[in-house]
KEZA-711437 format. One line per 2 residues: number of its first residue (from 1); their letters; for each residue z, x, y of C-alpha. Coordinates in nm, 3 decimals, padded with zeros to 5 digits, m for minus. Each point is the difference from the previous one (the first is absolute). Layout:
N
NUM> a> Z/X/Y; ...
This chain:
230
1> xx> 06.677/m07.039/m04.380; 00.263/00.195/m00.210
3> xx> 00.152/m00.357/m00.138; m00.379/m00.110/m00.097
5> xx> m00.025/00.347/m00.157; 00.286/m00.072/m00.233
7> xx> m00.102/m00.309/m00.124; m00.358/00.154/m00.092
9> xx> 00.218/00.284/m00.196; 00.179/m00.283/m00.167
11> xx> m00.228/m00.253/m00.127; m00.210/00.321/m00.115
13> xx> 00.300/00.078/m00.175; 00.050/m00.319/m00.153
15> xx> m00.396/m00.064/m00.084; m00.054/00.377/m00.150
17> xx> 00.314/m00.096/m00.185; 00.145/00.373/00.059
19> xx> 00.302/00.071/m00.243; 00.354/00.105/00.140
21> xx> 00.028/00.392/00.030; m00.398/00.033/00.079
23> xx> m00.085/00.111/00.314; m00.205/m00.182/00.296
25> xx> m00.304/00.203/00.192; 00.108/00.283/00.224
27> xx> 00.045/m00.093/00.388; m00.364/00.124/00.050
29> xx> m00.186/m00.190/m00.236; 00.239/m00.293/00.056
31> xx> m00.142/00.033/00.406; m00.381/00.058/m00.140
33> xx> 00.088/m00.318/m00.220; 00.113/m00.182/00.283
35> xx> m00.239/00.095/00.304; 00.308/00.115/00.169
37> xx> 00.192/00.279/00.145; 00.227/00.200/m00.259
39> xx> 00.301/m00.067/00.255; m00.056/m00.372/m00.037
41> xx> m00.026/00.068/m00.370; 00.401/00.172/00.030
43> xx> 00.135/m00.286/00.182; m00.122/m00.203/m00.251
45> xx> 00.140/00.200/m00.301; 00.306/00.078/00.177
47> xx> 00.044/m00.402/m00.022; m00.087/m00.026/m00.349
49> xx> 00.264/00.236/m00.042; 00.267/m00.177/00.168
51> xx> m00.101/m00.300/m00.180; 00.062/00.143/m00.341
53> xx> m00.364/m00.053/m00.125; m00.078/00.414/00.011
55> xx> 00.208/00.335/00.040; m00.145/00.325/00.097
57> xx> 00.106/00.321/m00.145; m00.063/00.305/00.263
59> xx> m00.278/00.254/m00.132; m00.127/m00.252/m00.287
61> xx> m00.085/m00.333/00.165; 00.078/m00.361/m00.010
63> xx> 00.081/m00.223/m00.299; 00.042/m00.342/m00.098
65> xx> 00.391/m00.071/m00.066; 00.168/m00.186/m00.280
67> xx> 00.076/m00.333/00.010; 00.359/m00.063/00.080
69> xx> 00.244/m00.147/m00.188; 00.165/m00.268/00.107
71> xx> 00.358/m00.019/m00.096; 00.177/m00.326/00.024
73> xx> 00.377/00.092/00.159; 00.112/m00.325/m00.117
75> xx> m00.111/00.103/m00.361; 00.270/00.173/m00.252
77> xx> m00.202/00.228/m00.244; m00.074/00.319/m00.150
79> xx> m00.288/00.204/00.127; m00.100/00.029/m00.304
81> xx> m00.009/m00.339/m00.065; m00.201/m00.076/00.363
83> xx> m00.255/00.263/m00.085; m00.057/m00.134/m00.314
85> xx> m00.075/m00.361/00.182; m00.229/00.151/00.211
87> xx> m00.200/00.163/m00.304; 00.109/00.423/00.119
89> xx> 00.113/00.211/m00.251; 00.367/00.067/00.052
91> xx> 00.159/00.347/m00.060; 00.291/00.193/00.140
93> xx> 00.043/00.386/00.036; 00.392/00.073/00.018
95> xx> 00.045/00.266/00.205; 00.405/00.002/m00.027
97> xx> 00.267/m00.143/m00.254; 00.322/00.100/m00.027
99> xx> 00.386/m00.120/m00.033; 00.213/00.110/00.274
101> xx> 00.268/m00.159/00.263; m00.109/m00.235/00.270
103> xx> 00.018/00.057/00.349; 00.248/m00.200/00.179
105> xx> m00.281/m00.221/00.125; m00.101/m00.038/m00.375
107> xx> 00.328/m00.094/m00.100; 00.060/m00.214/00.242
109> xx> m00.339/m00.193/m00.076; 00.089/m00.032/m00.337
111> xx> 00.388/m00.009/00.026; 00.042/00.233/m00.206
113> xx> 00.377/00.180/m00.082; 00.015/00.362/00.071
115> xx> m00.080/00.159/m00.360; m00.262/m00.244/m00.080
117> xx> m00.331/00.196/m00.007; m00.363/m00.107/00.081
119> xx> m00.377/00.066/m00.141; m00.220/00.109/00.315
121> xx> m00.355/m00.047/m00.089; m00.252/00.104/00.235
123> xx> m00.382/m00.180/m00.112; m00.340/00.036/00.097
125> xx> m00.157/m00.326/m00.074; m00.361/m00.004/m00.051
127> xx> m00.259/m00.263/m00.041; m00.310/00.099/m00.169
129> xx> 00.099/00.345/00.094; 00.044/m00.057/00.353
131> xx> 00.332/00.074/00.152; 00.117/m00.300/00.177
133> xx> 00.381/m00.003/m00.001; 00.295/00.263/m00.021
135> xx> 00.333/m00.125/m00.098; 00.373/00.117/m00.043
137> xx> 00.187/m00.180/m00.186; 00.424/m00.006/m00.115
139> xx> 00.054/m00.174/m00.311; 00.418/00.026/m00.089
141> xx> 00.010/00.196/m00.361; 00.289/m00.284/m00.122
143> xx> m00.311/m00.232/00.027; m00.255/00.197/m00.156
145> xx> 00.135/00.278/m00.193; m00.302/00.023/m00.227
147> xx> m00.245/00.023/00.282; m00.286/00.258/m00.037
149> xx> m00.296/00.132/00.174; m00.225/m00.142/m00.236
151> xx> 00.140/m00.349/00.085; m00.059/00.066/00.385
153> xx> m00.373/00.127/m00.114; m00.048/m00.411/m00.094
155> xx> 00.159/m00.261/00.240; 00.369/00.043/00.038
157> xx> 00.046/m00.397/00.011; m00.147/m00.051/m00.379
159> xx> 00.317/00.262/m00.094; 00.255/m00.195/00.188
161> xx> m00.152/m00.354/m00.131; 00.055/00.142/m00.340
163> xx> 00.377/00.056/00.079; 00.009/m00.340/00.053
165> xx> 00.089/00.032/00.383; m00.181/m00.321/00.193
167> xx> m00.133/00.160/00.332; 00.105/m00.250/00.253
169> xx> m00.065/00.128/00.370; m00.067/00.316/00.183
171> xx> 00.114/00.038/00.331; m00.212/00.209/00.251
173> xx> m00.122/00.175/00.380; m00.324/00.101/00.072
175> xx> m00.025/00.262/00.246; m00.296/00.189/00.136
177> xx> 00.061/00.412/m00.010; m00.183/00.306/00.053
179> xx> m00.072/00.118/m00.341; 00.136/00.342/m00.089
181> xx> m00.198/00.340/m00.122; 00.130/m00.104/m00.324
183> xx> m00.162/m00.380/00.011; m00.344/00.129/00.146
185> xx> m00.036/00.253/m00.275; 00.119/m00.297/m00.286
187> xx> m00.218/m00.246/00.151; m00.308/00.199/00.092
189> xx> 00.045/m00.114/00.365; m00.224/00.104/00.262
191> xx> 00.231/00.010/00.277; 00.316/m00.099/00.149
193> xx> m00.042/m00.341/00.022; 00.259/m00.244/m00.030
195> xx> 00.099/m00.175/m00.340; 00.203/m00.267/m00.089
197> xx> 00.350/00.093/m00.210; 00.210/m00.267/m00.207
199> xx> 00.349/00.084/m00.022; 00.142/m00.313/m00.242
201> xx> 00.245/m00.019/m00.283; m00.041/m00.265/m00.297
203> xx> 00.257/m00.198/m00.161; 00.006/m00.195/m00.347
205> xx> 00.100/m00.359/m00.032; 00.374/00.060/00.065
207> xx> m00.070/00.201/00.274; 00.068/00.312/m00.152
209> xx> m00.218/00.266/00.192; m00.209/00.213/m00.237
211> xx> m00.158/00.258/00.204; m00.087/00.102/00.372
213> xx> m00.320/00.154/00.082; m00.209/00.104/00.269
215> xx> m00.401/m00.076/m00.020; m00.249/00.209/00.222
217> xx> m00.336/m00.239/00.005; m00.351/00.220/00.072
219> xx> m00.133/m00.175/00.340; m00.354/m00.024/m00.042
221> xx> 00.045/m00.165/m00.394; 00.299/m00.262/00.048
223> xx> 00.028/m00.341/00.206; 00.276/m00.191/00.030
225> xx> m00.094/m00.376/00.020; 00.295/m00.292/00.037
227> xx> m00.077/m00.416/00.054; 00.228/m00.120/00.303
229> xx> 00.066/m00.392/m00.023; 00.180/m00.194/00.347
């Protein structure tokens, strides 16, 4: 009964044409809706939620969610440049920027010497004001010594095209984490739910490697899609 429940709440969804962010009946006019029991009318949320489709926030009620994005892995570009494909409104909030020395592991991703200093940028990224993605990056200063926070406030890959560096590959592991106090609070998170991170470092054409970074996707707003051919 639940299942038949949930498809009701769905095509009503669909024929009321009920934006993203709005929310759906309560459970008890959902069950006086329905002709059923408000338990059958939580099962049936409670899949809706799983699915993606809606996401309840405790003490306020239950909402439609935003469409996820669906990020081609196989696909080098910019976020900005994606967002702008998919007609959002691309913005970044920088939250850190400074010049210091790398961490071993930094150095070592970017084979670095021992003197050679690094920018650490720490970014919000935002599409139409919506936090989606947080993102550390190291960017070596011999690179980019003329690298500013306004230029990580646009798209960081216009700069380096306009160096003249050819971005050629980026080379990367997705793992699934527990997000930290930190993440939950930067990505308006509703729990502890896992999320995907992208460790990766890029290299230009001669396989000089520009920059290592670390990219926090929200859960609930990001897909990753890929085409598998035998």
């Amino acid at each position: 009964m639940y299942k038949q429940v949930a498809k009701k709440i769905k095509d009503d969804i669909v024929s009321n044409d009920i934006n993203r962010g709005e929310a759906i009946p309560t459970e008890t006019k959902l069950a006086e809706m329905y002709g059923v029991s408000r338990v059958t009318v939580r099962q049936a949320v409670k899949m809706l939620v799983e699915e993606g489709l809606v996401y309840s926030v405790q003490g306020s009620g239950t909402y439609i969610s935003d469409k996820k994005i669906e990020h081609d892995i196989h696909k080098l570009q910019g976020f900005t440049e994606e967002m702008i494909s998919l007609h959002n409104n691309p913005s970044n909030e920088i939250l850190e920027f400074q010049l210091m020395l790398p961490s071993e592991e930094v150095k070592n991703y970017l084979r670095l010497t021992n003197n050679q200093k690094v920018y650490y940028i720490k970014r919000l990224r935002l599409a139409d004001e919506k936090p989606l993605v947080l993102e550390e990056s190291y960017m070596p200063y011999e690179l980019f010594p003329d690298l500013s926070v306004d230029v990580m406030k646009v798209s960081k890959y216009e700069y380096i095209a306009s160096k003249g560096f050819n971005i050629n590959k980026r080379h990367a592991e997705l793992t699934p984490i527990l997000p930290s106090d930190e993440l939950i609070e930067h990505l308006h998170l509703e729990n502890k739910d896992p999320l995907l991170l992208l460790e990766a470092y890029s290299t230009f054409d001669d396989g000089m490697i520009f920059e290592y970074s670390k990219v926090y996707f929200h859960p609930k707003r990001y897909t990753f899609k890929f085409v598998s051919e035998k």
